[in-house]
C-alpha positions as a printed Julia matrix, in Angstrom:
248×3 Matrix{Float64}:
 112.07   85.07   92.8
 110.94   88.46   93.75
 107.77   89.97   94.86
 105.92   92.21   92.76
 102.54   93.97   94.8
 100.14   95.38   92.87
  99.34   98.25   95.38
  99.07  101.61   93.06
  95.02  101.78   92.89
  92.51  103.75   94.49
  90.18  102.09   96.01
  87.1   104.44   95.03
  84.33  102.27   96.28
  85.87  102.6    99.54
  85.68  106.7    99.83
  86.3   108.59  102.31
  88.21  105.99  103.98
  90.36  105.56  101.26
  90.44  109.09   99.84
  93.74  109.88  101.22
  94.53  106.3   102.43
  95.69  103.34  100.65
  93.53  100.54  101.31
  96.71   98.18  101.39
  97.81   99.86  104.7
  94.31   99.67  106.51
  93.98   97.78  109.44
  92.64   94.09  109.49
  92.86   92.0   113.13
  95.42   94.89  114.57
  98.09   95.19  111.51
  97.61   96.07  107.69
  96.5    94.41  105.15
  99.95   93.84  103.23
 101.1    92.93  106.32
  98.81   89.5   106.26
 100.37   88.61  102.88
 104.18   89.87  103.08
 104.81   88.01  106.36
 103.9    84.53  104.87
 105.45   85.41  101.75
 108.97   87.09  103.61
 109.58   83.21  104.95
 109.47   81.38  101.38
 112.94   80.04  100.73
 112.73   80.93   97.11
 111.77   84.96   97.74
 114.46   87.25   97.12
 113.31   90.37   97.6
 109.44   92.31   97.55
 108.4    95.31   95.26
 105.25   97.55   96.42
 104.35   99.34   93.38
 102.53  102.35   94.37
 101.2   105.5    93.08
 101.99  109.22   93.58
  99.33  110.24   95.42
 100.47  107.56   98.71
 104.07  107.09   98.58
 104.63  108.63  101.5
 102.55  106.29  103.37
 104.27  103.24  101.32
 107.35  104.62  102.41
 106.86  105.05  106.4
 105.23  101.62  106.31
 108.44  100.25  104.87
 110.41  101.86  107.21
 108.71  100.8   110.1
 109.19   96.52  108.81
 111.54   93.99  109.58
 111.13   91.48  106.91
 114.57   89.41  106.24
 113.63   90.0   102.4
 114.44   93.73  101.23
 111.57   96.04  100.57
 111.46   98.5    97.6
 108.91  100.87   97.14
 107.87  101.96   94.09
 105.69  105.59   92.63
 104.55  104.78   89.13
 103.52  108.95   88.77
  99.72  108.68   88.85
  97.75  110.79   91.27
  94.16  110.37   90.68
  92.09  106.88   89.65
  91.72  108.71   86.13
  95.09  108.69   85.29
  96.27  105.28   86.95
  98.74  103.46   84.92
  96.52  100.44   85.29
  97.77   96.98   86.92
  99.42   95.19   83.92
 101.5    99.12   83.2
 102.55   98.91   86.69
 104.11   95.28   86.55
 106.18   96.79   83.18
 107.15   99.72   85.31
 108.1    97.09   88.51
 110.36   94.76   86.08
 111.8    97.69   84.11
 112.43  100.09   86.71
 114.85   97.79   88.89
 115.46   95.58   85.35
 114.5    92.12   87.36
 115.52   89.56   85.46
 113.88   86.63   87.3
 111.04   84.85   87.9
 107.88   86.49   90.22
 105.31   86.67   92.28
 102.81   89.42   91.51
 100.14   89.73   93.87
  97.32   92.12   94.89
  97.61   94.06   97.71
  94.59   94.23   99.2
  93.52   90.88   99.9
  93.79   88.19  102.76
  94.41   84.54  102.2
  93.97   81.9   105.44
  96.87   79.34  103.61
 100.64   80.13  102.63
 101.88   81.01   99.29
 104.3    78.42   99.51
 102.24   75.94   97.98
 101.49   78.1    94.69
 105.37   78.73   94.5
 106.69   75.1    94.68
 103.62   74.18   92.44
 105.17   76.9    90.02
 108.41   75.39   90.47
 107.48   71.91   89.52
 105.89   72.71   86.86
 108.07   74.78   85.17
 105.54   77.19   83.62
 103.76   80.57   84.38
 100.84   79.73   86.68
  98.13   81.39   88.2
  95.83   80.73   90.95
  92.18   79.21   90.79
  89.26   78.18   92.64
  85.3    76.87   92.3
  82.73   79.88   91.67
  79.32   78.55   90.89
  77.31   81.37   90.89
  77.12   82.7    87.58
  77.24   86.56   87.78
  80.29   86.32   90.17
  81.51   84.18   87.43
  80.61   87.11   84.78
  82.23   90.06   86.98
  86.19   87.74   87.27
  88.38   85.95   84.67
  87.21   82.34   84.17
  89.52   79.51   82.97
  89.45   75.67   82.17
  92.23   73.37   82.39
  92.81   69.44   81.3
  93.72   67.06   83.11
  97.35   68.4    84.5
  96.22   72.04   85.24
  97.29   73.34   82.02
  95.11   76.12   80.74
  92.56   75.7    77.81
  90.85   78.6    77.85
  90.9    81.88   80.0
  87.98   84.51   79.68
  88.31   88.13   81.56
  84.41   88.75   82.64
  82.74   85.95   80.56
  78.85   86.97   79.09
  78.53   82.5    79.08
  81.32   81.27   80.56
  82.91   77.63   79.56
  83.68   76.75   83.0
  83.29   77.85   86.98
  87.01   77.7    88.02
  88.01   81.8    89.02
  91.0    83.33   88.94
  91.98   85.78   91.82
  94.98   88.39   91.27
  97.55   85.97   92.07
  99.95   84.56   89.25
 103.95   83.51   89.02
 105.23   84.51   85.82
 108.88   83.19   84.43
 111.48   85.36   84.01
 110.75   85.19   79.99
 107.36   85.55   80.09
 106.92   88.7    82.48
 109.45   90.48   80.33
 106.5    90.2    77.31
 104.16   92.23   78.69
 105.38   95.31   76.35
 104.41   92.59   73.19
 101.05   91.73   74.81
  99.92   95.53   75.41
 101.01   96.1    71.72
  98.83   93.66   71.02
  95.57   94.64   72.82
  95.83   93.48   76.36
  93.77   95.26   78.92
  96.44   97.11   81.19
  93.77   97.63   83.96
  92.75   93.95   84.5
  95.96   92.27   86.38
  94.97   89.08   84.64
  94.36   90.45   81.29
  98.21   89.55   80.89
  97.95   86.03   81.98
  94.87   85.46   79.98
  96.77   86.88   76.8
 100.21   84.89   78.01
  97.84   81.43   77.71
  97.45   81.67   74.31
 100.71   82.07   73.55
 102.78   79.42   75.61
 101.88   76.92   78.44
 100.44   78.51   81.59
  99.31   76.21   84.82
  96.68   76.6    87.24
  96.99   75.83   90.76
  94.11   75.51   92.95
  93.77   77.44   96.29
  93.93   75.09   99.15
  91.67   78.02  101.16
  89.5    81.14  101.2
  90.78   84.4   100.25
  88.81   87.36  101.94
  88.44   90.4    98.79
  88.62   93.8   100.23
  86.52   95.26   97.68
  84.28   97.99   99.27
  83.44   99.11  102.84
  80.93   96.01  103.44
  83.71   93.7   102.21
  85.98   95.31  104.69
  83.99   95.31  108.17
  82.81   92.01  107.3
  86.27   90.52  107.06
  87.66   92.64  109.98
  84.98   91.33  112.04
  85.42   87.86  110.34
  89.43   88.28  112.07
  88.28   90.01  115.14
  86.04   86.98  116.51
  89.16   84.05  115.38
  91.43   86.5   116.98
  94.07   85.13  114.56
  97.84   86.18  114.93
């Protein structure tokens, strides 16, 4: 299984720290963000490698932060050509360019890059494993215009999902869906049929929501509390969240 990170954007509603920074690479509890999520993800058994898909306008930072790791998995670093937020390729583009670019032909783990999770991937990927399907990632929101601003889902009884909603107006249930997902080898590889058919390529989940309707996708529900770098109140807040548990 390989690791694709969705790491490409930029992080407007973070300006001027992020004007000619990626936000993946800023620092969280004395090392970057990425770093929180590839060294728990570097010691899964089943990872075979990790992709950081990221755009024109910071590969050079991409590439001196790769060359200053020592993950066991390799680490390729991707520019997908784009050098300004109006021209991104968009999130779902960027997992075509990952899997076409280096022609992966097995399953993955696309993630965000600019989040923090207190709990391993592990669990997601063995939960993948079992069950044999795509799956993506979910937990409770109750309030109703977080609910409105993320993609919603419902599942039955064994975590398979019924329904999946990007940004509901009413939505049919409260379980969220954060940019996490493992796709099977022969479902990632459809993205090029789900953009002809109308997918949002901007969303990350867009693709999961339109993979749902077509064949059997799982939920697995987060065993913690992801912390959503999404603007610079987000970001002191969790750096000062890290700072005071002095976590390692």
């Amino acid at each position: 299984m390989k690791c694709i990170v969705l790491a490409a954007g930029y992080a407007t509603r973070l300006y001027p720290l992020t004007e000619n920074f990626p936000k993946p690479l800023l620092d969280v509890g004395g090392k970057p963000i990425l770093n929180w999520l590839l060294e728990d993800i570097d010691e899964i058994e089943d990872i075979t490698g990790i992709v950081v898909v990221s755009n024109h306008k910071f590969i050079r930072q991409f590439n001196e932060w790769r060359d200053q790791q020592h993950f066991k998995n390799p680490v390729t670093v991707l520019d997908d050509g784009s050098v300004d937020n109006d021209h991104r390729l968009g999130a779902v583009k960027d997992i075509q360019f990952s899997i076409e670019s280096l022609n992966i032909r097995e399953d993955v783990l696309v993630i965000a890059g600019d989040n923090i999770l207190d709990f391993s991937f592990d669990g997601f990927v063995n939960y993948a494993m079992e069950k044999g399907t795509s799956c993506v990632m979910c937990h409770e929101e109750n309030e109703l215009k977080k609910q409105q601003r993320t993609a919603i889902i419902t599942v039955d009884t064994q975590g398979l999902i019924t329904s999946y909603e990007e940004k509901p107006e009413i939505p049919k249930g409260n379980l969220a869906v954060p940019p996490f997902y493992c796709y099977k080898a022969e479902d990632i590889w459809r993205i090029s049929e789900a953009v002809e058919d109308g997918c949002n390529i901007d969303a990350p989940g867009s693709f999961a929501a339109w993979l749902s309707k077509k064949t059997s996708v799982h939920a697995w529900v987060m065993p913690g509390k992801r912390y959503d770098i999404g603007d610079m109140q987000s970001y002191e807040a969790v750096k000062e969240i890290f700072a005071k548990k002095n976590w390692q």
